[in-house]
C-alpha positions as CSV (number, residue, x, y, z in Angstrom):
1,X,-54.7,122.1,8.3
2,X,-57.6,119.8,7.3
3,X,-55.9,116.4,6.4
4,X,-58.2,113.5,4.9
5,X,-56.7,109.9,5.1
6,X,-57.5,107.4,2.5
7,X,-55.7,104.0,3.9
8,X,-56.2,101.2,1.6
9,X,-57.3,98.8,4.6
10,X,-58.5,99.7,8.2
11,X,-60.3,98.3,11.4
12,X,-63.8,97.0,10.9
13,X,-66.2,95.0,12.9
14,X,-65.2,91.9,11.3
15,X,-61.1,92.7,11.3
16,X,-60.4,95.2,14.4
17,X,-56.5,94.8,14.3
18,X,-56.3,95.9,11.0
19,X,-54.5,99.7,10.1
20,X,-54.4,100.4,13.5
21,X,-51.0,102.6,12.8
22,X,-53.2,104.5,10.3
23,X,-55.3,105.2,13.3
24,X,-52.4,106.4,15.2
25,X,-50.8,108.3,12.6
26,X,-54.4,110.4,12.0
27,X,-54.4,110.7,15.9
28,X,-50.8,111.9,16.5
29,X,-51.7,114.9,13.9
30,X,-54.9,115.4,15.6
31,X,-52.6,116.4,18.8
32,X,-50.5,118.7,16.6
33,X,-53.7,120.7,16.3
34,X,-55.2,119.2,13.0
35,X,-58.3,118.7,11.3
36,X,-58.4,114.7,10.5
37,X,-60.6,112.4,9.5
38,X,-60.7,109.1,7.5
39,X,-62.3,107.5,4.6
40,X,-61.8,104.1,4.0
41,X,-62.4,102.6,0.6
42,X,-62.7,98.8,0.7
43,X,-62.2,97.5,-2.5
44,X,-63.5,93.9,-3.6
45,X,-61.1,91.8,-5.4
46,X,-61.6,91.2,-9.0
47,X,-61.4,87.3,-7.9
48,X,-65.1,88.0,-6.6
49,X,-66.6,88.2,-9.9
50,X,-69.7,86.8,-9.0
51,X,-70.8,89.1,-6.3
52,X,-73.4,91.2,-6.2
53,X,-72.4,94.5,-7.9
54,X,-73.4,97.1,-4.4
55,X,-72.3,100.0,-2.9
56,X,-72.2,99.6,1.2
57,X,-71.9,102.8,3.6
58,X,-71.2,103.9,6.9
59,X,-69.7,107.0,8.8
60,X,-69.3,107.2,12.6
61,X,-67.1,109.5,14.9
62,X,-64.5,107.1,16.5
63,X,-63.5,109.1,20.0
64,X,-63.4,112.6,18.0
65,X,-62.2,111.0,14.3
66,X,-64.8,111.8,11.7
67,X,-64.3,107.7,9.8
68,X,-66.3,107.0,6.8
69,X,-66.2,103.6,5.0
70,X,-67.6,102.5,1.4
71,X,-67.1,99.0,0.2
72,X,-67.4,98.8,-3.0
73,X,-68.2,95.0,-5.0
74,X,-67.0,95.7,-8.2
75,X,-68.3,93.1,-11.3
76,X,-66.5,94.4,-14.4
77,X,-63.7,91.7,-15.4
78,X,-60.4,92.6,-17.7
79,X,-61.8,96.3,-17.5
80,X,-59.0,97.3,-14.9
81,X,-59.2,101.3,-16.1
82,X,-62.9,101.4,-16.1
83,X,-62.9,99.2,-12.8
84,X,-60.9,101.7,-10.9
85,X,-62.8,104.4,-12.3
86,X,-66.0,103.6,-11.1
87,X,-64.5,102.6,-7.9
88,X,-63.5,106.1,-7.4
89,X,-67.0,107.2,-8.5
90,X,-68.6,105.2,-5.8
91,X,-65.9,106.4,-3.4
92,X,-66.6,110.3,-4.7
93,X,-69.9,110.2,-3.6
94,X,-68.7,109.1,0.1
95,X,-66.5,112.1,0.0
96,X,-68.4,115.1,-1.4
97,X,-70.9,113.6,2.1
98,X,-67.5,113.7,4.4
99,X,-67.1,117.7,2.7
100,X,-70.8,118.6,3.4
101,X,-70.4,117.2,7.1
102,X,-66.9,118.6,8.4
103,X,-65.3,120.9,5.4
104,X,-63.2,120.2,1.9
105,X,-59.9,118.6,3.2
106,X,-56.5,120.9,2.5
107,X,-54.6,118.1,1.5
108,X,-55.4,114.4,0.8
109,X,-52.9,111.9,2.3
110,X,-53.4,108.2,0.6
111,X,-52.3,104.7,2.4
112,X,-51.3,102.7,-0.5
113,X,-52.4,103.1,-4.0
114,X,-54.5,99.8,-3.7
115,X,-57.0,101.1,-3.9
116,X,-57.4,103.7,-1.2
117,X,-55.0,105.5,-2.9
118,X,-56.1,105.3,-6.9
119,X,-59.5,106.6,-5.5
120,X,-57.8,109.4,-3.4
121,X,-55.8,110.6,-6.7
122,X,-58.5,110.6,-8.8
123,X,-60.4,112.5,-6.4
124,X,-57.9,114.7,-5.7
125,X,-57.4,115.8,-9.3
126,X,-61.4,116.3,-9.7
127,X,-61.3,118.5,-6.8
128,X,-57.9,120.5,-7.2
129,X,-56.8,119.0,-3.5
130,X,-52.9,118.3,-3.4
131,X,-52.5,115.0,-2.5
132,X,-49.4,112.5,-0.6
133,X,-49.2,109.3,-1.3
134,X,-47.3,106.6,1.2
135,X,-46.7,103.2,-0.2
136,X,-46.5,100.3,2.1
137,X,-47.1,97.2,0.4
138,X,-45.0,94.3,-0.1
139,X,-47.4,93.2,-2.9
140,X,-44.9,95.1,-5.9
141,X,-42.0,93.4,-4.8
142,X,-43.6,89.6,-3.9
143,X,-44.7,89.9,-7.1
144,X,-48.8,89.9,-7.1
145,X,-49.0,93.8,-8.6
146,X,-47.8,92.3,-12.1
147,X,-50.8,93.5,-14.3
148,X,-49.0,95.7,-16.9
149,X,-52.2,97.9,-16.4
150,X,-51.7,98.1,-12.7
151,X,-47.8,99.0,-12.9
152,X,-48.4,101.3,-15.5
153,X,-50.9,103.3,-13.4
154,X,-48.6,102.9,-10.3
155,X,-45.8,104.8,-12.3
156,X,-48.4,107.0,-13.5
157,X,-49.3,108.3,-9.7
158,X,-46.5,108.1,-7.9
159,X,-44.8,110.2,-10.8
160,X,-47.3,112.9,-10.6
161,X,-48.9,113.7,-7.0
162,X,-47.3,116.1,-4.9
163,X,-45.5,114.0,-2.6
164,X,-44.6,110.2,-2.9
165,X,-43.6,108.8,0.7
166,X,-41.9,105.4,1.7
167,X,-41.8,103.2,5.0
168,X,-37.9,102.6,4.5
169,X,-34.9,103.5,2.6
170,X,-34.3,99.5,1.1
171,X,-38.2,99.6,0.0
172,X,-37.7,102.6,-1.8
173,X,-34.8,101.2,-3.8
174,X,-36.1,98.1,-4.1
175,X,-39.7,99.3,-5.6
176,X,-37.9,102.4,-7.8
177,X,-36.2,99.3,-9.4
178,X,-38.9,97.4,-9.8
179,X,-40.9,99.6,-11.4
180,X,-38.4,101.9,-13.5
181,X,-38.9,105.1,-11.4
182,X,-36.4,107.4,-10.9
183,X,-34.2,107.1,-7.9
184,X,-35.8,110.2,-6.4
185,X,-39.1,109.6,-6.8
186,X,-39.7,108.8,-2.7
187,X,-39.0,110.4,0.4
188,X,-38.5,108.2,3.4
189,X,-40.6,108.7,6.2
190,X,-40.9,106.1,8.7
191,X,-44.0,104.7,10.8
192,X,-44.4,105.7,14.3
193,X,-44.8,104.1,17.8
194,X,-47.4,104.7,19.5
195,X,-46.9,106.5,22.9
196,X,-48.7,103.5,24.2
197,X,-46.1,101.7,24.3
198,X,-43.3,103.8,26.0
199,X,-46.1,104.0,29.2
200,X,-44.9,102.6,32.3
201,X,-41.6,101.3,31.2
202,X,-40.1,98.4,33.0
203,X,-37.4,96.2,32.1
204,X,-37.5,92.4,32.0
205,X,-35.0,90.9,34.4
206,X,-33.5,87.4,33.0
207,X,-31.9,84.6,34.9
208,X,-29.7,82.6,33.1
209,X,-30.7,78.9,33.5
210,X,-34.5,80.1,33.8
211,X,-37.5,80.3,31.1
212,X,-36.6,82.8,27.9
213,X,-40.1,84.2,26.5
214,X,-39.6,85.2,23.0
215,X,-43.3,86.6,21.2
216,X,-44.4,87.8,18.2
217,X,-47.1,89.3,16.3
218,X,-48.3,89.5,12.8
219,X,-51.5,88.2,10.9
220,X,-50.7,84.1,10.2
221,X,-49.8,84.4,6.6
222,X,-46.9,82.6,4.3
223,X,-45.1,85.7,4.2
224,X,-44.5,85.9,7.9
225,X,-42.8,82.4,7.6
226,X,-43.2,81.8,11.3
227,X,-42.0,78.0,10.6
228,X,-38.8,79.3,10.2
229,X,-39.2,80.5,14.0
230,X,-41.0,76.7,14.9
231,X,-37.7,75.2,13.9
232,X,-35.3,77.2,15.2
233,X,-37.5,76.9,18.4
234,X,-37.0,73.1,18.4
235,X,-33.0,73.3,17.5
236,X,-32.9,75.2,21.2
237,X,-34.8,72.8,22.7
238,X,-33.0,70.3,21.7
239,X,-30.2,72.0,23.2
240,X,-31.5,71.7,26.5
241,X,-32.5,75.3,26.6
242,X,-36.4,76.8,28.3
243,X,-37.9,78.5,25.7
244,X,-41.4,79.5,25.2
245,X,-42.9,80.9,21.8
246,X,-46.1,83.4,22.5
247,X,-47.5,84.2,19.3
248,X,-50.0,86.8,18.7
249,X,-52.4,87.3,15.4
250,X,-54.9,85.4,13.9
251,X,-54.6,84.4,10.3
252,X,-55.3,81.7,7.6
253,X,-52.6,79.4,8.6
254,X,-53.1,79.2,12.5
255,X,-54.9,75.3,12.1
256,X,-51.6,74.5,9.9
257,X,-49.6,76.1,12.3
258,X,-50.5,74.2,15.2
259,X,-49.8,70.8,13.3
260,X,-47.0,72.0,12.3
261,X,-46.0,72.7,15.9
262,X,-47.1,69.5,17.2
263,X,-45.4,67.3,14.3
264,X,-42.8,68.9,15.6
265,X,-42.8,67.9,19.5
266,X,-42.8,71.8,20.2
267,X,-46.3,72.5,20.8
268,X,-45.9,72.3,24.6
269,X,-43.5,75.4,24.1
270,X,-45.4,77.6,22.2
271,X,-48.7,80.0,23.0
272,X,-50.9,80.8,20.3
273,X,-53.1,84.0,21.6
274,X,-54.9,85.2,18.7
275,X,-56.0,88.4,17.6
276,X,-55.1,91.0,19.8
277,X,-55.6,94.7,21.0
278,X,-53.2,97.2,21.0
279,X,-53.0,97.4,24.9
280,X,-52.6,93.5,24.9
281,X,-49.6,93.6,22.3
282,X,-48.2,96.1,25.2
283,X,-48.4,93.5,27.7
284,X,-47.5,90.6,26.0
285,X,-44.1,93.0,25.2
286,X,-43.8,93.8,28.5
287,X,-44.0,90.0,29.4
288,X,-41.2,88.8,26.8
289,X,-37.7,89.0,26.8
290,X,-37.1,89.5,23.1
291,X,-39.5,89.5,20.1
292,X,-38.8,87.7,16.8
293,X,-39.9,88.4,13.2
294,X,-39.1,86.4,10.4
295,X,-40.5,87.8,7.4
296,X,-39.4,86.8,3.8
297,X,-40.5,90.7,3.0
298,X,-41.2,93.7,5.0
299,X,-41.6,97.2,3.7
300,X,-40.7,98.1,7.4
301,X,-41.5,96.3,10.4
302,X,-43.9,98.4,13.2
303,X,-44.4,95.5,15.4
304,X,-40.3,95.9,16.1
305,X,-40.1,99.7,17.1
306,X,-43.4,98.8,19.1
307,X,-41.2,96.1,21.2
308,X,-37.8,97.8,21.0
309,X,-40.6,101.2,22.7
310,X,-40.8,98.7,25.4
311,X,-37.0,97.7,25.6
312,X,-37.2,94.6,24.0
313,X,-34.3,93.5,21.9
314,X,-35.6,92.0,18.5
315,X,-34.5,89.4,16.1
316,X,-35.6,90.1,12.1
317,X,-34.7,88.0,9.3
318,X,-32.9,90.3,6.6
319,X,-36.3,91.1,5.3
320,X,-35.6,94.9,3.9
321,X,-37.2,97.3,6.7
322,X,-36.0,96.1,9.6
323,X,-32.1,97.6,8.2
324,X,-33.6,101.0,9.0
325,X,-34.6,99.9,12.6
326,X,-32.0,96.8,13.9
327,X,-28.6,98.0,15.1
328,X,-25.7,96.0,17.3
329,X,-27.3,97.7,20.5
330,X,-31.3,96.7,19.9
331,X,-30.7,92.9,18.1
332,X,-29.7,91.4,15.7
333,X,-30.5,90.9,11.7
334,X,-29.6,87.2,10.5
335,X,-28.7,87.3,7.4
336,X,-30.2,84.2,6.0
337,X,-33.5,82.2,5.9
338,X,-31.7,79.6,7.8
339,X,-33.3,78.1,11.1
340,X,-29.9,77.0,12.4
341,X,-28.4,81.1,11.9
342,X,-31.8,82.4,13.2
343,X,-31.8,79.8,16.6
344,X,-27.9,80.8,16.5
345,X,-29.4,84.4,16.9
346,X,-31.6,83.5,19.9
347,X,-29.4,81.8,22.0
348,X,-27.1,84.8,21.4
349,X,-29.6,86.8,22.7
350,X,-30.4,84.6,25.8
351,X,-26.6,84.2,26.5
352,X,-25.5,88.2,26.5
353,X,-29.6,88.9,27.2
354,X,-27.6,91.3,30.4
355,X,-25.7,93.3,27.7
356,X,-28.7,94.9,26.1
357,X,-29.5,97.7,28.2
358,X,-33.3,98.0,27.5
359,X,-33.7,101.6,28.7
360,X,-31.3,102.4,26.1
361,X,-33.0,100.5,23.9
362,X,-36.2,102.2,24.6
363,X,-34.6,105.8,24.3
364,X,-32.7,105.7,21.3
365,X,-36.4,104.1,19.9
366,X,-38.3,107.2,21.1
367,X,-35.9,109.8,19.7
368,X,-36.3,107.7,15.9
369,X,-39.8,106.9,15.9
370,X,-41.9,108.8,18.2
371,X,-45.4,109.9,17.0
372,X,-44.8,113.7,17.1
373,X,-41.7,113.8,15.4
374,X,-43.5,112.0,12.7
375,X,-46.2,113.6,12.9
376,X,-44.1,116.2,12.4
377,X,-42.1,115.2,9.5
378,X,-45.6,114.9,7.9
379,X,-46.6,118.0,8.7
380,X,-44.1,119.3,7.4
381,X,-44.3,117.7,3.7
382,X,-47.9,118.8,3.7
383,X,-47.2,122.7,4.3
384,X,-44.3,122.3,1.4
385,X,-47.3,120.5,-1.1
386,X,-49.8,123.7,0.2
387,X,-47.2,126.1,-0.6
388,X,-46.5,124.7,-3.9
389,X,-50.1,124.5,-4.3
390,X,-50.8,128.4,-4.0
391,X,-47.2,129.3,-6.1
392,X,-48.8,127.3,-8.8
393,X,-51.8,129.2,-9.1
């Protein structure tokens, strides 16, 4: 098959850790023998009203993936219909040049319907190309998708393309609810691991008495709430215990972050490494004993199966995703946005640390997640959408 991917944000020059699992996913079907390639739509916010009104492109082969980008600066305010409209005009244009360079795309898979994905469905209908749609964002449930426009179109699309996907079985609930759907109106696929990180296994010995490296990873935002982790950090060092925070991402809160840490007295135990590559997130798991995640939201949580891949345990806050991925054998899920129950969590993990068998851990990961069983799962939907596709007609 020839599968286009619309993902509503993506690597660039300026942000190179962004969508990298949209990458992988378009890669993992390229190994199953499919046609890929990738536009990316970049959509300026309606905030930016006084910029320029321009349309930017550029298309490259990344490594054998056909990737076209458009930014779009849109200038049309309380207009949200005709806004998205012209958006997708701007983004048609891009992909009638994609069709003349590699061949009209069997099937259309959107990231997100903002706003790769409201310009893949209204391409999709102008072109008679089925399209799938996979939601990931935590924006309907935090509550910043509250235009009655906006929901009203959400319903709209994920009501009438071919396929609606979800991350995980709690966001799927949780965003049918929100926005009136019916309870079947998803299909769960998760995210995949990338093979990457199931190379050259090795587990990480610990000594009780001796230095616990806990790491995580996520863009420095509010949601992320990594000063829940700060403090449950300090109640273990005020316990006596050696602990070290690594921290990867960049973000707009890493100058508050490090005061935070040193107002604390903590700063001495915690890493900041910045933005980093996929084969350094690799090593830095390889490095920890455990990785932590304390979320408020998360539609599903990739940066755990990437660390349980590498047989770390993991430690989530009960954020919504991580239910489909923590179990009694790979970590633990506090139930509460407590720092005390999340550094009780830690030191349980650094006290039975020997009764997590990591190449379990790293097994039972692999036979979930792995990219060609969701690949295949994908591959899969897309036939049934094709099929559909030719009974209709």
């Amino acid at each position: 098959m020839h599968i286009l991917l619309f993902p509503s944000w993506y690597k660039t020059e300026k942000e190179p850790f962004m969508g990298t699992f949209f990458e992988e996913q378009a890669r993992a079907l390229i190994k199953l023998g499919h046609q890929v390639g990738i536009i990316f739509p970049e959509f300026s916010s309606l905030r930016e009203l006084f910029a320029e009104k321009e349309v930017i492109n550029e298309n490259y082969v990344d490594d054998g993936l056909p990737t076209y980008t458009v930014n779009v600066q849109s200038k049309i305010p309380r207009m949200r219909q005709l806004t998205y409209w012209t958006f997708s005009r701007a983004v048609n244009k891009v992909f009638e040049e994609y069709v003349t360079q590699n061949g009209k795309p069997d099937v259309i898979h959107g990231h997100s319907l903002f706003y790769g994905g409201i310009a893949a469905y209204y391409i999709s209908r102008e072109h008679k190309i089925p399209i799938v749609i996979t939601e990931h964002l935590t924006s309907f449930i935090m509550g910043t998708v509250n235009n009655k426009e906006d929901r009203e179109l959400s319903c709209e699309i994920f009501s009438k393309v071919e396929a609606s996907l979800i991350v995980s079985n709690n966001f799927k609930s949780d965003l049918e609810k929100e926005l009136g759907l019916k309870n079947d109106t998803f299909r769960v696929v998760h995210n995949m691991v990338a093979d990457l990180f199931f190379e050259d296994f090795h587990p990480k010995p610990f000594t009780q008495g001796g230095e616990f490296v806990f790491f995580t990873n996520s863009f420095l935002l509010p949601r992320k709430n990594h000063k829940l982790i700060f403090d449950a950090l300090k109640i273990l060092t005020e316990k006596k215990y050696k602990v070290k925070l690594r921290i990867g991402g960049d973000g707009p809160l890493m100058n508050e972050l490090k005061a935070y840490a040193t107002a604390e007295g903590i700063e001495k135990n915690i890493d900041f490494i910045g933005g980093i590559i996929r084969l350094q997130v690799k090593q830095e798991l390889d490095e920890c004993h455990a990785f932590l995640l304390a979320s408020f939201y998360e539609t599903f949580g990739v940066v755990l199966i990437e660390s349980l891949a590498c047989g770390r345990p993991v430690i989530a806050t009960d954020s919504g995703g991580p239910r489909d991925i923590i179990n009694d054998s790979n970590g633990i899920i506090v139930p509460e946005f407590s720092a005390h129950k999340f550094a009780a969590a830690m030191e349980k993990i650094i006290k039975n640390y020997s009764g997590y068998d990591q190449q379990a851990i790293s097994k039972n990961c692999f036979e979930r997640f792995n990219e060609l069983r969701i690949a295949k799962e994908l591959e899969k939907i897309y036939a049934e959408v094709l099929e559909k596709q030719k009974v209709s007609v």
